[in-house]
N, CA and C atoms as an extended XYZ file, in Angstrom:
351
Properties=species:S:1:pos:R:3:atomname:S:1:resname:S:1:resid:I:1 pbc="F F F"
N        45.625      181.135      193.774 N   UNK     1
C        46.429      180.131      194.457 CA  UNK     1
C        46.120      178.730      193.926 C   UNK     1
N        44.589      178.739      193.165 N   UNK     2
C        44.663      177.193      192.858 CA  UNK     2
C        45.205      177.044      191.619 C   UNK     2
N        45.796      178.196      190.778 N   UNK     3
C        46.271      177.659      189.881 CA  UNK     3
C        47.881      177.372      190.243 C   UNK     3
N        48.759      177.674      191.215 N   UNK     4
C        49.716      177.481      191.878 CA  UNK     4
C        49.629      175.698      192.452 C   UNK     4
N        48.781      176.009      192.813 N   UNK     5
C        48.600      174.637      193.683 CA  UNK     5
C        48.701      173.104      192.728 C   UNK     5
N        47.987      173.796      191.309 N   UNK     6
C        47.748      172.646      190.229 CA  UNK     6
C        49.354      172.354      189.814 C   UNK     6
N        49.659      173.491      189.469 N   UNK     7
C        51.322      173.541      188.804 CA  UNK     7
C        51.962      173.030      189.502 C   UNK     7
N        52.110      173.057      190.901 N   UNK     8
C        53.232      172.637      191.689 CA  UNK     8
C        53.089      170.947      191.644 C   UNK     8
N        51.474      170.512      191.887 N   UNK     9
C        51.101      168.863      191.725 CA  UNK     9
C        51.593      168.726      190.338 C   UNK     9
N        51.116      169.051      189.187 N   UNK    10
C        51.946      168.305      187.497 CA  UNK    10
C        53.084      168.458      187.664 C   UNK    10
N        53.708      169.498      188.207 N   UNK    11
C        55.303      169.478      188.085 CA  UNK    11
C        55.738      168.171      189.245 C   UNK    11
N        55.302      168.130      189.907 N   UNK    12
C        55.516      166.733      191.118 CA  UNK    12
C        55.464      165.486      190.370 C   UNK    12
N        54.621      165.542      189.197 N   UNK    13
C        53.921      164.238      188.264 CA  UNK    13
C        55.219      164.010      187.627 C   UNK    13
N        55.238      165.223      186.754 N   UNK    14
C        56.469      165.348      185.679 CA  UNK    14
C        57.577      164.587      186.531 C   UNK    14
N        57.836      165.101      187.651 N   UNK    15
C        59.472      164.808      188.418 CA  UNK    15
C        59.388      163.285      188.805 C   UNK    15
N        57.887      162.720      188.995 N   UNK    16
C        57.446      161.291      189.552 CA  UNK    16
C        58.562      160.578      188.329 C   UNK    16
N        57.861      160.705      187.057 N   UNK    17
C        58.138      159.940      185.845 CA  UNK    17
C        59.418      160.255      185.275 C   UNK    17
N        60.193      161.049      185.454 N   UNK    18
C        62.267      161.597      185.058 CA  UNK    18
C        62.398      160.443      186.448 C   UNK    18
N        62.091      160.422      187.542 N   UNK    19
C        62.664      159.461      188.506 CA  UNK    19
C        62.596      158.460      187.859 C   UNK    19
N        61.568      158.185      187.945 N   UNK    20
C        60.949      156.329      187.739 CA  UNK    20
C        61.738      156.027      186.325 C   UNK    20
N        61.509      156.775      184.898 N   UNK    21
C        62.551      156.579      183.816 CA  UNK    21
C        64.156      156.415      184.417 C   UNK    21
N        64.632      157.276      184.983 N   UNK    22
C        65.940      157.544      185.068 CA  UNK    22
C        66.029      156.182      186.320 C   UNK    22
N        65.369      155.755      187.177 N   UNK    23
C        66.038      154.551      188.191 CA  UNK    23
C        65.792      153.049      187.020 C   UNK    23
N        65.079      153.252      186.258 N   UNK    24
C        65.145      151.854      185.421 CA  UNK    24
C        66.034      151.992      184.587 C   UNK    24
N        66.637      153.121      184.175 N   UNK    25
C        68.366      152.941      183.699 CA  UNK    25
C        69.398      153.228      184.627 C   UNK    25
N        69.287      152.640      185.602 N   UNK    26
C        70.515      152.759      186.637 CA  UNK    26
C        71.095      154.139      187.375 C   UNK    26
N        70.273      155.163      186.464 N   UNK    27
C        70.799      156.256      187.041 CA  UNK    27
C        70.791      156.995      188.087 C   UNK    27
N        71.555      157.545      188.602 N   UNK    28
C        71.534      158.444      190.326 CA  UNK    28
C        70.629      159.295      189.925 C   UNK    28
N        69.114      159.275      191.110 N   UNK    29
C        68.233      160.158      190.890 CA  UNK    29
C        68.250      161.084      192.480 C   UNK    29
N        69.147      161.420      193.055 N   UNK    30
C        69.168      161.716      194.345 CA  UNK    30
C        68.808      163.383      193.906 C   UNK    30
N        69.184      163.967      193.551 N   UNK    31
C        69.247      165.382      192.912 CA  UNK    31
C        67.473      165.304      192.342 C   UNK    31
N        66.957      164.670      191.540 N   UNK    32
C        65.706      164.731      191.241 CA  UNK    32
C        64.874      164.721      192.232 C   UNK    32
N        65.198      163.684      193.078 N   UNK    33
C        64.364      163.483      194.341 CA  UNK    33
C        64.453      164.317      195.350 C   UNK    33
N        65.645      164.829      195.787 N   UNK    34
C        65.481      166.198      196.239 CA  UNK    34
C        64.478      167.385      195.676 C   UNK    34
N        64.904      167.649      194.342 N   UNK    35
C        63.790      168.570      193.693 CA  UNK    35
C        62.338      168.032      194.051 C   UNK    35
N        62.163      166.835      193.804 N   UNK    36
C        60.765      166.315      194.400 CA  UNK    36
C        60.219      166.764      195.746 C   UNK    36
N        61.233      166.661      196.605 N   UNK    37
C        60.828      166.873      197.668 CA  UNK    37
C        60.462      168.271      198.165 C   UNK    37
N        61.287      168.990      197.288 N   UNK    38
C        60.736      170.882      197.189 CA  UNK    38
C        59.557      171.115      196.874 C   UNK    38
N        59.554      170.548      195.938 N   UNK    39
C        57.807      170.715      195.644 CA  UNK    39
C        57.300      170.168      196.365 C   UNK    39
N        57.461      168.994      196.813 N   UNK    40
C        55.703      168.574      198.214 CA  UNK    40
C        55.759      169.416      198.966 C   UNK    40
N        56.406      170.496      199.465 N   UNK    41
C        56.886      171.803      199.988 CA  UNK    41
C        55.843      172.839      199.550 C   UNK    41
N        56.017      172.880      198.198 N   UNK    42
C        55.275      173.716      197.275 CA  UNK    42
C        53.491      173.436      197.498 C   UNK    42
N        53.547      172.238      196.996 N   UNK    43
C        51.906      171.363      197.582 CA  UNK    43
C        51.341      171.490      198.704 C   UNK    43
N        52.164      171.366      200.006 N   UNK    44
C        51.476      171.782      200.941 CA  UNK    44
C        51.143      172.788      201.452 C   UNK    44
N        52.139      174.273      201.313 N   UNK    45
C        51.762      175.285      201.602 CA  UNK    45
C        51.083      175.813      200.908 C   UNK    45
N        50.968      175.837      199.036 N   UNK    46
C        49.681      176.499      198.554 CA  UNK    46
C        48.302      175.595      198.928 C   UNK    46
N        48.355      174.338      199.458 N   UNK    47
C        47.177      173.372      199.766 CA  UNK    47
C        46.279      174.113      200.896 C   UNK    47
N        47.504      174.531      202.139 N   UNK    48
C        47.706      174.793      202.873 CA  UNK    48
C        46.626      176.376      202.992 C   UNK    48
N        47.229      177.056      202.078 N   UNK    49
C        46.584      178.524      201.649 CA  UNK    49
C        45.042      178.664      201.455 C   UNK    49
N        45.009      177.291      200.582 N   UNK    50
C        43.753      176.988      199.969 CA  UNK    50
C        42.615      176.805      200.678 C   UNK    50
N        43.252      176.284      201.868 N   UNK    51
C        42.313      175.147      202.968 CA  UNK    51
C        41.816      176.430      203.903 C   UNK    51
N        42.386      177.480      204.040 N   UNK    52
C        42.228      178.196      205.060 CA  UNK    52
C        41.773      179.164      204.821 C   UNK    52
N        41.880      179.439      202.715 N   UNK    53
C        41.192      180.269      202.661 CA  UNK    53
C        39.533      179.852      202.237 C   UNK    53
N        38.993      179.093      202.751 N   UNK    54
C        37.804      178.679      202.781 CA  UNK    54
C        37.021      179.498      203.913 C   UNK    54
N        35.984      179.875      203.684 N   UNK    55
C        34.788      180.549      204.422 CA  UNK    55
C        34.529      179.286      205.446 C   UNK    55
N        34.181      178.581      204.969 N   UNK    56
C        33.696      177.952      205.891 CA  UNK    56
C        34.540      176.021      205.726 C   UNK    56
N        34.625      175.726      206.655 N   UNK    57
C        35.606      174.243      206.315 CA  UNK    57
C        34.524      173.077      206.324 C   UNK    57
N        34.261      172.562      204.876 N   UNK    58
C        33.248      171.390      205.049 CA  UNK    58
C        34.181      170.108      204.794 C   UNK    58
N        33.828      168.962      205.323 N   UNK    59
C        34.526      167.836      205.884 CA  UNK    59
C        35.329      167.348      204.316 C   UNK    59
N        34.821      167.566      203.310 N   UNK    60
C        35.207      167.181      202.126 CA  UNK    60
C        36.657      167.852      201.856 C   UNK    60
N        37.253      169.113      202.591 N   UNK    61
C        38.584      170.174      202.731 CA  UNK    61
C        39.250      168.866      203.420 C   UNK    61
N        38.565      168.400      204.642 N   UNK    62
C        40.066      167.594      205.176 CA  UNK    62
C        39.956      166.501      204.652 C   UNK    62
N        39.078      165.807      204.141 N   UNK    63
C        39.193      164.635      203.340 CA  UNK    63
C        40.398      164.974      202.413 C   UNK    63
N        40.275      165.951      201.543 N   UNK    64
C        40.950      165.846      200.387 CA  UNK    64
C        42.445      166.550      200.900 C   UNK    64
N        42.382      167.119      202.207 N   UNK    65
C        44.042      167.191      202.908 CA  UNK    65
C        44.586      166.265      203.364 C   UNK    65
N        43.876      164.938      203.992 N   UNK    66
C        44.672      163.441      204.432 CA  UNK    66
C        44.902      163.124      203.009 C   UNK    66
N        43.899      163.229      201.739 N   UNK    67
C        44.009      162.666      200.999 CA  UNK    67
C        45.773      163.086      199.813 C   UNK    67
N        45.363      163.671      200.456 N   UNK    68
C        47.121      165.100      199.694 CA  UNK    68
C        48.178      164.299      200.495 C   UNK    68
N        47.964      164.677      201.860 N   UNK    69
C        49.090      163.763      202.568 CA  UNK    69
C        49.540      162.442      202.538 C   UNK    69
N        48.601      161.696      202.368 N   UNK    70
C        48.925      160.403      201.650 CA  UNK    70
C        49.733      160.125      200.088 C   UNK    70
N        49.030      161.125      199.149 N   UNK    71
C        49.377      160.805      198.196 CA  UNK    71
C        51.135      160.784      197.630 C   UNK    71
N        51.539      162.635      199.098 N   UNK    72
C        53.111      162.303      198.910 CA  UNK    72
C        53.802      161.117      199.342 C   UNK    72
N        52.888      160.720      200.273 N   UNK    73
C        53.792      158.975      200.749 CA  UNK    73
C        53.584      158.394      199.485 C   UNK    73
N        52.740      157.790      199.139 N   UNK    74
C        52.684      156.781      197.921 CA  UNK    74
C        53.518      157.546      197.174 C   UNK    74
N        54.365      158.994      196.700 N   UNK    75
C        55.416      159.184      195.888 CA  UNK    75
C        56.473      158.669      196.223 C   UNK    75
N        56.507      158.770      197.668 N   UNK    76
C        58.255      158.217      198.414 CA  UNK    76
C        57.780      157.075      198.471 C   UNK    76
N        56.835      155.786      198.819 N   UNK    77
C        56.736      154.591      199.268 CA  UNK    77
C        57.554      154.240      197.421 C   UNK    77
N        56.709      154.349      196.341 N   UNK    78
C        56.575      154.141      194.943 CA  UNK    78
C        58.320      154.048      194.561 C   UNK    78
N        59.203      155.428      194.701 N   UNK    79
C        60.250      155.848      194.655 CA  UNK    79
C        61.424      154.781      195.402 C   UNK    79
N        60.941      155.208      196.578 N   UNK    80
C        61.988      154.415      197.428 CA  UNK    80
C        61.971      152.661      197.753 C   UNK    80
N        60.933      152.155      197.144 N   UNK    81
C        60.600      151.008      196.840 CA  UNK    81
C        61.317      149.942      195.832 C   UNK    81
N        61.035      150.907      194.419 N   UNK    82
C        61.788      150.895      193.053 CA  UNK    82
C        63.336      150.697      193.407 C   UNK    82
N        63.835      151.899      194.313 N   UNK    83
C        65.261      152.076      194.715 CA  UNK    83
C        65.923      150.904      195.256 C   UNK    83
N        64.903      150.315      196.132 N   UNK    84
C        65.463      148.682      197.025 CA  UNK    84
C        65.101      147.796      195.836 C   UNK    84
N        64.883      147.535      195.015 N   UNK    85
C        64.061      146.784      194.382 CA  UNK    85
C        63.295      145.618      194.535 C   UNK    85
N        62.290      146.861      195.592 N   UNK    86
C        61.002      145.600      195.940 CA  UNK    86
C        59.620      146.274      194.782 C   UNK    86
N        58.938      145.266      194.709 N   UNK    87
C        57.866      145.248      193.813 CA  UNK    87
C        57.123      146.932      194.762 C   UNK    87
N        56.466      147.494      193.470 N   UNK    88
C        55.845      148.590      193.539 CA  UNK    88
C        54.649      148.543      192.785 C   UNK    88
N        54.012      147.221      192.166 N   UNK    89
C        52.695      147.584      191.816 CA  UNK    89
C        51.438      147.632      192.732 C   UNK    89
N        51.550      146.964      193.840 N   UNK    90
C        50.111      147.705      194.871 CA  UNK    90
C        50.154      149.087      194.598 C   UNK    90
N        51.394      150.099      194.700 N   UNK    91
C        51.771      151.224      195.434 CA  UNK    91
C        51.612      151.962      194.015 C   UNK    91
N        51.442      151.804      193.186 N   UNK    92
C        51.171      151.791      191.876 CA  UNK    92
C        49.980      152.152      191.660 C   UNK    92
N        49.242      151.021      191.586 N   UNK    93
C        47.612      150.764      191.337 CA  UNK    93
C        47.093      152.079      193.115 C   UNK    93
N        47.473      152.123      193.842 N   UNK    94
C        47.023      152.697      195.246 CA  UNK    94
C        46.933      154.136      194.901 C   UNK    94
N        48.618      154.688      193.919 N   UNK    95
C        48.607      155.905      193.734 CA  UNK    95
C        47.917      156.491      192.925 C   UNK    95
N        47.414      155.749      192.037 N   UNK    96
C        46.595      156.164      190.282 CA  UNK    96
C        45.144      156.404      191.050 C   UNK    96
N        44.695      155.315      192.234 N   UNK    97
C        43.046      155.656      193.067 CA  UNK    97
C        43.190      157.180      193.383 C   UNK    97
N        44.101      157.001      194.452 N   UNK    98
C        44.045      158.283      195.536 CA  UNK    98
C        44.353      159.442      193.767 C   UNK    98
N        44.958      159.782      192.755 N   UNK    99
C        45.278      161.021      191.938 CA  UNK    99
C        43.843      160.906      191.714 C   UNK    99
N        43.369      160.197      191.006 N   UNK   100
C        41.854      160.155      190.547 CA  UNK   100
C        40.866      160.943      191.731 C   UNK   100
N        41.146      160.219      192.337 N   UNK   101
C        39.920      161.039      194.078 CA  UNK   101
C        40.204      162.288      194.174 C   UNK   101
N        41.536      162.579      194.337 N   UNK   102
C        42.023      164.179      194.647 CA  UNK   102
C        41.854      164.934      193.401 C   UNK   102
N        41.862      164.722      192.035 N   UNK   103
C        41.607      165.380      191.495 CA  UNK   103
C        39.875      165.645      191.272 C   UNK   103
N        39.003      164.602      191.199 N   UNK   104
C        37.935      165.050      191.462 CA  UNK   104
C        37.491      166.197      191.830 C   UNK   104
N        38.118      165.814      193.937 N   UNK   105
C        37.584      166.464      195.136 CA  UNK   105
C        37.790      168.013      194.368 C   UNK   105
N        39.639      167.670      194.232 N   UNK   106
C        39.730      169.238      193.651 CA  UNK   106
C        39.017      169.933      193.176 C   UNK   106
N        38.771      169.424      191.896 N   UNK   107
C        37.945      169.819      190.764 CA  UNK   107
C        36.251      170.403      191.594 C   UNK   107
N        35.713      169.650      192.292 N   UNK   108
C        34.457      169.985      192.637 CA  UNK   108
C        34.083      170.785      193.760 C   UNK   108
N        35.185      170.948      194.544 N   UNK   109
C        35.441      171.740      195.870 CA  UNK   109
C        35.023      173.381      195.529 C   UNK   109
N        34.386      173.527      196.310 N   UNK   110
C        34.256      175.451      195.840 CA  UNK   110
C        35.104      176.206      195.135 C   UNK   110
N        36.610      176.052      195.706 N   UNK   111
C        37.524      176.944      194.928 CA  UNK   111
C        38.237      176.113      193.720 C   UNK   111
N        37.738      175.054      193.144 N   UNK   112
C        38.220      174.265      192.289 CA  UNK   112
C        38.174      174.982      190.972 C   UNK   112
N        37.836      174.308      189.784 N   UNK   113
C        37.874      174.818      187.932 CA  UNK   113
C        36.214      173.652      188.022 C   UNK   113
N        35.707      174.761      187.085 N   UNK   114
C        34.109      173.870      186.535 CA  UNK   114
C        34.713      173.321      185.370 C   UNK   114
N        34.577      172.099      185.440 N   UNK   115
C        35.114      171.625      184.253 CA  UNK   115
C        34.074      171.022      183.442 C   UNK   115
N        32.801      171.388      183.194 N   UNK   116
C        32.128      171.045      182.059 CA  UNK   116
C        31.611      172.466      181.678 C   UNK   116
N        32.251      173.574      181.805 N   UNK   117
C        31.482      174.849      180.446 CA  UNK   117
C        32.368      174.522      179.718 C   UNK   117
């Protein structure tokens, strides 16, 4: 499931950046953003899977589940921001912290990937 869980977040990344390209050329991204929104769908229920399939729940699981839940806002704050065209670099610089943290947590969480063999 965590390799589900990874795919569904890059594919969320991928769909972040076809938005953000495609609204700085004027184009209707309503159809993308829908697809976006399937996948945070995707994110939360394999997150969801993940969280529960833990033996035991240490505080660092719900850290890094507010931290999930947040991060889809900063996709819609980022998105729908751009769309009005109000400035989006706090929401910017906010979203690049929180990917960095969550991928960590990910990474180091019991059911994560060892990423130094």
């Amino acid at each position: 499931m965590t390799h589900a869980h990874l795919t569904s977040l890059v594919l969320s990344l991928i769909l972040l950046i076809i938005i953000v390209v495609l609204q700085s050329k004027g184009k209707n991204i309503k159809v993308w953003h829908m697809v976006l929104r399937a996948t945070y769908i995707l994110i939360i229920i394999t997150g969801g899977v993940l969280f529960f399939a833990a033996y035991s729940i240490p505080v660092s699981y719900y850290f890094k589940s507010i931290l999930g839940i947040v991060m889809i806002g900063f996709f819609e704050m980022v998105i729908v921001r751009k769309q009005k065209g109000k400035r989006t670099d706090i929401f910017w610089i906010a979203f690049s912290i929180v990917l960095v943290i969550l991928f960590v947590l990910g990474f180091n969480l019991p059911q994560g990937f060892d990423l130094i063999k």
